[in-house]
C-alpha positions as CSV (number, residue, x, y, z in Angstrom):
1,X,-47.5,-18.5,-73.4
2,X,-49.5,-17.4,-70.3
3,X,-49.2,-19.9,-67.4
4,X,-52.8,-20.9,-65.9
5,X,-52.7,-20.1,-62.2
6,X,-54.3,-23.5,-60.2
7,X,-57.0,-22.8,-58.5
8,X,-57.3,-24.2,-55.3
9,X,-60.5,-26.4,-54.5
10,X,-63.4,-24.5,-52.9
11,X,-62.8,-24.7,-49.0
12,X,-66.5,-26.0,-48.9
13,X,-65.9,-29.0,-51.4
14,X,-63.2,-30.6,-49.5
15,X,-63.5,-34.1,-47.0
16,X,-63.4,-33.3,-43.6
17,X,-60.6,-34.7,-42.6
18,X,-58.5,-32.9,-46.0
19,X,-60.2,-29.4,-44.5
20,X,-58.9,-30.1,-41.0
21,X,-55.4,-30.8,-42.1
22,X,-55.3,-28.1,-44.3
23,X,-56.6,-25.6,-41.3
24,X,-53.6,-27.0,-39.1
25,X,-51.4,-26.2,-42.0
26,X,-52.2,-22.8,-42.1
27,X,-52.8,-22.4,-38.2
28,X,-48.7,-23.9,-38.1
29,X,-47.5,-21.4,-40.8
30,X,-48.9,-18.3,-39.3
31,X,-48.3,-18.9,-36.0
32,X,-44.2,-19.3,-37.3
33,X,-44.2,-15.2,-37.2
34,X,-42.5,-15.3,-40.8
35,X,-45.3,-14.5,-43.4
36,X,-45.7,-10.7,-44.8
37,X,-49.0,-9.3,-44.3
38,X,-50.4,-9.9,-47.0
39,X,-49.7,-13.9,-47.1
40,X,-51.4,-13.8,-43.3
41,X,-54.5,-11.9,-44.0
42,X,-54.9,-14.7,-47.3
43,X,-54.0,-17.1,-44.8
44,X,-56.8,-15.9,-43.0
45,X,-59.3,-15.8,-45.4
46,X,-58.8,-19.4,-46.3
47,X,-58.4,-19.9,-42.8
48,X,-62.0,-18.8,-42.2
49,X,-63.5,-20.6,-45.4
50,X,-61.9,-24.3,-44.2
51,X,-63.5,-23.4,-40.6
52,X,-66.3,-22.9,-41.6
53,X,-66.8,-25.5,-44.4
54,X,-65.7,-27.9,-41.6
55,X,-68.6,-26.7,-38.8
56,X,-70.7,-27.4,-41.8
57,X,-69.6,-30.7,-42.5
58,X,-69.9,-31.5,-38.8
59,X,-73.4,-29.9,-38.3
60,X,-74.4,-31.9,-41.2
61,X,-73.5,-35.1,-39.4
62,X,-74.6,-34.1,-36.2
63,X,-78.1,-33.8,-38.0
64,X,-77.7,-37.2,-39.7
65,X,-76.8,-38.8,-36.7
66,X,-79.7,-36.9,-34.6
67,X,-82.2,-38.7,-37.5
68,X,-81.3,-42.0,-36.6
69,X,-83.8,-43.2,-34.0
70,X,-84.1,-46.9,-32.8
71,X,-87.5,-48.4,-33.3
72,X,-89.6,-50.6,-31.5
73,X,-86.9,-53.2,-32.5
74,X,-84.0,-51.6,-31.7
75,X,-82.8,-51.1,-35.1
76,X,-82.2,-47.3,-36.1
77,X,-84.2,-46.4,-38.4
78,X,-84.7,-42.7,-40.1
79,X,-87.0,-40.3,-37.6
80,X,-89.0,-37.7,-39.2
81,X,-87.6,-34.5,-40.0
82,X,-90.3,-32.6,-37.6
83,X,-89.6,-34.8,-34.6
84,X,-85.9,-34.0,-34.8
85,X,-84.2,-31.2,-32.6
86,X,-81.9,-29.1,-34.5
């Protein structure tokens, strides 16, 4: 019976925090000098994806956080779109 290789989740569908670690993981393991060079360059690659799922993730908050305006009350309320700087 063929064994099912487990595919590991999509970089970009990961928490934040579960990307980061997994970056520092990989940043530990290649910077130990041991891997072939093959393992490094996939390193890499997933490297890459978890970088740059994470500046995603952190743009997207940045953006949300950006929309939040106080009103006239001081409560924060949702600014339009248009009025916000990106």
């Amino acid at each position: 019976m063929a064994v099912k290789k487990q595919k590991s989740p999509d970089p970009l569908d990961l928490p934040f925090e579960d990307g980061l670690k997994k970056l520092e993981i990989i940043v530990e393991e290649m910077e130990r000098d041991e891997l072939p060079l093959e393992d490094l360059l996939k390193h890499y690659e997933e490297g890459i994806q978890l970088a740059k799922g994470c500046q995603e993730k952190l743009q997207s908050a940045e953006l949300k956080i950006k929309k939040l305006q106080p009103n006239i009350n001081g409560e924060d309320e949702l600014a339009d779109e248009k009025s916000v700087e990106l």
